[in-house]
MARLOTOR-954732 format. One record per residue: x, y, z of N, C-alpha, C in turn; residue in three letters. Coordinates in steps of 0.02 Angstrom, whole numbers, plus 50000, padded with zeros to 5 digits. Each point is the difference from the previous one (the first is absolute). Layout:
N
XYZXYZXYZALA ...
//
This chain:
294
545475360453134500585002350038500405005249961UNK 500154997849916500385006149976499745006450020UNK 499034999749982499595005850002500275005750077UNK 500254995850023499925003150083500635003750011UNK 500494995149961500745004049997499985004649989UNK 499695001149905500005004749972499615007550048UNK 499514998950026499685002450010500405004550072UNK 500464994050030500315001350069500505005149992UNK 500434998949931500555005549966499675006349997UNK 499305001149966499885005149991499905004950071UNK 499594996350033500145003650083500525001250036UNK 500514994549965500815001750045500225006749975UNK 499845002349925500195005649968499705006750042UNK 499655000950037499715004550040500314999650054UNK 500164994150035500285000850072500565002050003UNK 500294997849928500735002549986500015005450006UNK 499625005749966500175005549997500025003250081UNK 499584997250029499905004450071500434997750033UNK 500324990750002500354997650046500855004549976UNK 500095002949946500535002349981500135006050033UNK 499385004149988500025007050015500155001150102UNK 499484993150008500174999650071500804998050044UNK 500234995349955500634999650025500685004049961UNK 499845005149958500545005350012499965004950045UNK 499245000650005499995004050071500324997650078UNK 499754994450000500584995550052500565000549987UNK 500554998849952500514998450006500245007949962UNK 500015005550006499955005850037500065002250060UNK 499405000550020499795003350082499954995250043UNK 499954992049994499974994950050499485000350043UNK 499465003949964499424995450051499374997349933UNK 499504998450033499394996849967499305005049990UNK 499995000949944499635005949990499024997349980UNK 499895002050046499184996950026499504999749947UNK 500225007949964499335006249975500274995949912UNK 500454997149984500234997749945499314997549966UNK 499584996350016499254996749974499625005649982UNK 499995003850047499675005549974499995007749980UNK 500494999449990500465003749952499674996849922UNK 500264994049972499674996849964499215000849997UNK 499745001050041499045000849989499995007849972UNK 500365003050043500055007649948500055000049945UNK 500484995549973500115000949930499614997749949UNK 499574998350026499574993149976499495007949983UNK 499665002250091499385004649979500165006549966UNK 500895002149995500125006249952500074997849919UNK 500054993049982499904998549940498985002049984UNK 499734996450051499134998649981499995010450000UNK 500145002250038500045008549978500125002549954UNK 500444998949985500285002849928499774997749943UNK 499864993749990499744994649943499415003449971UNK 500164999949930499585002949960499804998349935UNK 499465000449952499774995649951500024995249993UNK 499944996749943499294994950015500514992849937UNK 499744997449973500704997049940500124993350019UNK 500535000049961500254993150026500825000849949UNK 500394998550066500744997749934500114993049996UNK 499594998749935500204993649976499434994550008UNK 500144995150066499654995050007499935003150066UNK 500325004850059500005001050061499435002250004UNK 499895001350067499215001150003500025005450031UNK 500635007649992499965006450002500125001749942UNK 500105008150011500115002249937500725004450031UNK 500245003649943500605004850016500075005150059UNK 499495002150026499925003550045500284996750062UNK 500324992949999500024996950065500825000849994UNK 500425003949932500655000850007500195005150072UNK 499715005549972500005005650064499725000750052UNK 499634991950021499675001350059500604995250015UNK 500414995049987500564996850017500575004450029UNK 500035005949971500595003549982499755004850063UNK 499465003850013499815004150048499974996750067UNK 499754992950013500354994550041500615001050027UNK 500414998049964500685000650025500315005950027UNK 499725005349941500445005850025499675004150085UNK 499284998249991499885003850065500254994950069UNK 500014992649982500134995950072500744998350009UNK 500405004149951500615000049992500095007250044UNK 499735005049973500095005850049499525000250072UNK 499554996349996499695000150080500484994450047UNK 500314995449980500444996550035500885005650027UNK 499945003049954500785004650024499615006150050UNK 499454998849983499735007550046499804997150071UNK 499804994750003499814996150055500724999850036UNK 500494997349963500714999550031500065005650022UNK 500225004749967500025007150027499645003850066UNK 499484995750016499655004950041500044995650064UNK 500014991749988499874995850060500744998850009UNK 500254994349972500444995950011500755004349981UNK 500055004549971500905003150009499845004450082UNK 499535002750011500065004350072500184992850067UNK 499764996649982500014993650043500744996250001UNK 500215000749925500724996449995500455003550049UNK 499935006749955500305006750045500004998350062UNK 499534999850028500075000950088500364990250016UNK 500204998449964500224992650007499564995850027UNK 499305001249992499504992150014500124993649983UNK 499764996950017500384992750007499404997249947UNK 500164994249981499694995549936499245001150002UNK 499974996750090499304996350009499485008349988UNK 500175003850039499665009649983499955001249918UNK 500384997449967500095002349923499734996249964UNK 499624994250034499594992449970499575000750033UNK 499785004850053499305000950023499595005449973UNK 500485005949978499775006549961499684996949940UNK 500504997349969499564995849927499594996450000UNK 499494996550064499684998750024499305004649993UNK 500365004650023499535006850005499895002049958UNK 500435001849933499915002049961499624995349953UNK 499944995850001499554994249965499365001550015UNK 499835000250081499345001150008499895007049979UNK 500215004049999499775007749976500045000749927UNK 500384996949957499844998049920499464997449974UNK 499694993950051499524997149979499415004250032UNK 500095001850054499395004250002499955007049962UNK 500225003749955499995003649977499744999249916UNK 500344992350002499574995049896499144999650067UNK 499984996650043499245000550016499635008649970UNK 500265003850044499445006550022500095004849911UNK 500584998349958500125004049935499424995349963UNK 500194991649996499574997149959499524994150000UNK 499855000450082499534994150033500124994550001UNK 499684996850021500244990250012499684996149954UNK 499545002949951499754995249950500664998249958UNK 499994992249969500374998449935499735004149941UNK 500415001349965500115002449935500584996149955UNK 499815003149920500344996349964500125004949946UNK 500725000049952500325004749959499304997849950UNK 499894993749969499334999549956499584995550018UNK 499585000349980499304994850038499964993849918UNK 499964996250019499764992149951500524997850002UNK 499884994349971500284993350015500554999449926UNK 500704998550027500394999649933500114990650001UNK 500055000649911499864992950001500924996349983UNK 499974994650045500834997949976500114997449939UNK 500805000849992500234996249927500254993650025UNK 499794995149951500394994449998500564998749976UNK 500664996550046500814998050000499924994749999UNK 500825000249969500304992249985499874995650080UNK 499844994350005500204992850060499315003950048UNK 499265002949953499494999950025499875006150066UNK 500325003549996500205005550050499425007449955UNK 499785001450032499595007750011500025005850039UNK 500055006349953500295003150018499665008449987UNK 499915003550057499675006649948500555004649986UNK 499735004149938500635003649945500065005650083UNK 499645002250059500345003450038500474998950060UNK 499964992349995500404996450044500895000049973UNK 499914999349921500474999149967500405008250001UNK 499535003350000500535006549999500185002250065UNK 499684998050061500085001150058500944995350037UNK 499954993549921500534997250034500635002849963UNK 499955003449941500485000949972499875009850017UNK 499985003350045500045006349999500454999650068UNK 499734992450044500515003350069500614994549983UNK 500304996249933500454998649969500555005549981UNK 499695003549958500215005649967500375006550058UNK 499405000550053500285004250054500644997550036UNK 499874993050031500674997250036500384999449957UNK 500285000549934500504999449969500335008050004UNK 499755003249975499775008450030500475000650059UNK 499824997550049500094999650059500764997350025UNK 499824994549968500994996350009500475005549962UNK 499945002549954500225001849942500225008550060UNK 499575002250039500085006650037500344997950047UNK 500264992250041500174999250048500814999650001UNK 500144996249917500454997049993500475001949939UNK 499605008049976500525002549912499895007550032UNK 499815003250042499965006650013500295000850067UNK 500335008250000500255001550042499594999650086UNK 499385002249980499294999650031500134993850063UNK 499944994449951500044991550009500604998250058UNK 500625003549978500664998250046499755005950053UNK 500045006250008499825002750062499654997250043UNK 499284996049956499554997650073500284993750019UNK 500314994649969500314995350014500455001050033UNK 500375004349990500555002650079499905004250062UNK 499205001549987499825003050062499724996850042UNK 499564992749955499764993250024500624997150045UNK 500514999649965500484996350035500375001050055UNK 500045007150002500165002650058499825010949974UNK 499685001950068499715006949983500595004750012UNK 500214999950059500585002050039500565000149942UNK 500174994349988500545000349967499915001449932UNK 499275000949969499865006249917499995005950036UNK 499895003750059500165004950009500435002049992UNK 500734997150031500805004550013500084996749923UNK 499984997449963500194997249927499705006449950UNK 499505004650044499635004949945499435000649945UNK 499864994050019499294998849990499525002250046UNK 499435005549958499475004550036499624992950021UNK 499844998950053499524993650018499165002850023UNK 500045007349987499345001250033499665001949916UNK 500445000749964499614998749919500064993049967UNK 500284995850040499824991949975499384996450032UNK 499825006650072499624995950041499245000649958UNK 500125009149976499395002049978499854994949901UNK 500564997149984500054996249941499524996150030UNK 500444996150039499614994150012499214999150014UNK 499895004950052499225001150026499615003149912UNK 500455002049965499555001349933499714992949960UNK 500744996649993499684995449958499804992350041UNK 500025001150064499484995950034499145000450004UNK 500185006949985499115002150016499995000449902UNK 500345000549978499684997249936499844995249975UNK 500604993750020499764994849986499234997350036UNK 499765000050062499565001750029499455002849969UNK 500265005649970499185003749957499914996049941UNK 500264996149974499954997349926499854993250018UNK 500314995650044499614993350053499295000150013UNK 499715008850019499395000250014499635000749967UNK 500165002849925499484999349941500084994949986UNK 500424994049990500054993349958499724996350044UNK 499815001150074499694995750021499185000149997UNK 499925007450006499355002449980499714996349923UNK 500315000249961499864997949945500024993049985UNK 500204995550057499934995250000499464996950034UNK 499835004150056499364997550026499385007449992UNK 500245004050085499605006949988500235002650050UNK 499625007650014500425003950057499534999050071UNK 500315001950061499564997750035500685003150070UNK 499825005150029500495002150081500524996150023UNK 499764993049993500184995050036500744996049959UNK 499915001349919500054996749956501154998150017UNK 500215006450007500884998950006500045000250083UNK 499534998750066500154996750060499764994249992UNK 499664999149946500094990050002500464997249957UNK 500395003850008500664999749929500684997850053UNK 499735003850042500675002150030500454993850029UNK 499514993450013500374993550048500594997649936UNK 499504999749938500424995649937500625005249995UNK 499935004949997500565007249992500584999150039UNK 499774997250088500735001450022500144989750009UNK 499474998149980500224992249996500444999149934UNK 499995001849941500455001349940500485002150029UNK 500085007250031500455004850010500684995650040UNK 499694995850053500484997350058500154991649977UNK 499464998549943500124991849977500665001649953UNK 500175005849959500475001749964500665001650023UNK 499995003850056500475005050054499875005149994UNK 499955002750052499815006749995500625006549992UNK 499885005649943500475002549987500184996249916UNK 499794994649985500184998449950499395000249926UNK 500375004349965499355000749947499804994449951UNK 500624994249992499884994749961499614993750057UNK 500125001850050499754994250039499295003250027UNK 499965005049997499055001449992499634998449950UNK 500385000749931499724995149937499884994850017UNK 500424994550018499974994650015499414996950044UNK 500275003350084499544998150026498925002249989UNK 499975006549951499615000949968499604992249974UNK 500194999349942500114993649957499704992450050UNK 500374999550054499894995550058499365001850020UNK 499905005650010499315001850046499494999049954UNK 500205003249962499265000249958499884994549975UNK 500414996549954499674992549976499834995950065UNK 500154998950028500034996650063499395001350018UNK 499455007350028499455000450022499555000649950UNK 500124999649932499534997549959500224993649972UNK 500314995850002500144995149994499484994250038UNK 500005003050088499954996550079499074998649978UNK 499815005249938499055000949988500124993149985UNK 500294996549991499744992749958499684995550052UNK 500605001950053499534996150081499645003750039UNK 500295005150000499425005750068499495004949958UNK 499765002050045499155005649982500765006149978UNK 499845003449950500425006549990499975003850034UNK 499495002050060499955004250066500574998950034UNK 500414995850011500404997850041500784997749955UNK 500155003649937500625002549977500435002450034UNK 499935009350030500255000150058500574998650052UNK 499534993849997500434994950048500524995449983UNK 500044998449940500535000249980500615004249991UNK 500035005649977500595005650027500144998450077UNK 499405000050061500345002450063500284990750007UNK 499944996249966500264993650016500854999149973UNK 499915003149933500725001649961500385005850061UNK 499775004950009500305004350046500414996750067UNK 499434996250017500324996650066500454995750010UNK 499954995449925500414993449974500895002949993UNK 500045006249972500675003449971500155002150057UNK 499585004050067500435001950062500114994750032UNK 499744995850007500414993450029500544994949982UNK 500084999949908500434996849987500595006049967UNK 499795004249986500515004849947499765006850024UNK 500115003450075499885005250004500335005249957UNK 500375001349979500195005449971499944999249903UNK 499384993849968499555001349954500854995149958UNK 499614997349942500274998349923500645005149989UNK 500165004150005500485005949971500165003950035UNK 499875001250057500245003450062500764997950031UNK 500105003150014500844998350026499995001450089UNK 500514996750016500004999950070500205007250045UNK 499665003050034500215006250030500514998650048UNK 
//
């Protein structure tokens, strides 16, 4: 059971990042952004692009070359997410579309992301390295591989990163008052159409860096951040949505929880746990752990 925890944290550390990135985009613009999973698979196949030589740092089972395929990650799905905004969803705001049009575009845009990782880099799995890395042994009998371990302490390091931009920078209070009300950071003088393009940056970054750590946790594969996406907005809404500490949280919930659930069920059917947590919180606590009442 520890094994599973442990093991469950390290996957919550991935959902985190996306369930984060996903609900500042919500609690922003107020709708539910579809293409968020795969957004994340981009980042995943512009790391396997870029990735280069051969090595190893340390005990990991890459070598240095996987810094700047991290780093080229982010920065391109950081700028294809503000360009996407730019081209779909501000002409749409503009003309005042309503939620459900602005949650169906991202819809769209999901399917046209993923078909574009198909036809650039086919539907076979791939992997950043091929063989088998062997785990280290922990204290209370727990195992662990040295890339699991850096996978949990890199999206540590980022969400601290992250609070630290939300909550000590000027950056941090603009989007938090544009979250809170948009209208009223407007006449206050706050530019809200450069908090919007903030936000859509470091959503689609967190997103591009989710999609290499998940890659590297298992492998890449089209499919890999739309089967991401149930645990993403099940974190996102088990936390509140709009709230970046309660996507940690509900993160944390999801993930140990569906690797936890392997002790009784076939792991095919994990899954199902998120859409069971999902359903459990809109019926007893619709508005999530940390959400406040509208």
């Amino acid at each position: 059971m520890a094994q599973l925890v442990v093991v469950g944290l390290i996957v919550s550390s991935v959902i985190a990042l996306g369930a984060i990135g996903l609900t500042l985009i919500y609690g922003v613009l107020k709708f539910a952004h579809f293409a968020h999973g795969d957004l994340m698979t981009t980042g995943a196949y512009v790391a396997f692009m870029v990735l280069f030589g051969g090595g190893h740092i340390g005990p990991l089972s890459f070598g240095y070359g996987m810094i700047p395929a991290i780093l080229a990650a982010v920065v391109i799905v950081a700028a294809l997410s503000v360009a996407i905004d730019r081209v779909v969803y501000r002409p749409l705001r503009r003309r005042k579309a309503g939620l459900v049009i602005l949650a169906m575009a991202s819809l769209g845009m999901a399917m046209i992301v993923r078909s574009l990782v198909y036809i650039i880099w086919g539907p076979d799995q791939r992997f950043y390295v091929l063989g088998i890395q062997r785990a280290k042994q922990l204290p209370f009998g727990i195992m662990l591989k040295p890339d699991q371990m850096f996978i949990g302490c890199t999206a540590l390091v980022v969400m601290a990163l992250v609070y630290l931009l939300l909550y000590r920078t000027k950056l941090g209070k603009a989007m938090r008052a544009t979250a809170d009300n948009m209208e009223l950071a407007r006449v206050s003088g706050i530019d809200t159409e450069w908090v919007v393009s903030w936000t859509w940056a470091i959503g689609g970054g967190l997103a591009g860096l989710a999609g290499v750590l998940l890659a590297i946790q298992s492998h890449l594969m089209p499919e890999m951040g739309f089967l991401l996406l149930l645990p993403l907005f099940a974190a996102a809404i088990l936390g509140g949505v709009g709230s970046p500490q309660g996507a940690l949280v509900g993160a944390i919930i999801v993930g140990v929880s569906q690797e936890v659930s392997t002790q009784w069920i076939p792991p095919g059917y994990k899954p199902a746990i998120a859409f069971l947590l999902l359903f459990a919180i809109l019926l007893v606590r619709p508005r999530g752990l940390f959400g406040v009442k509208s």
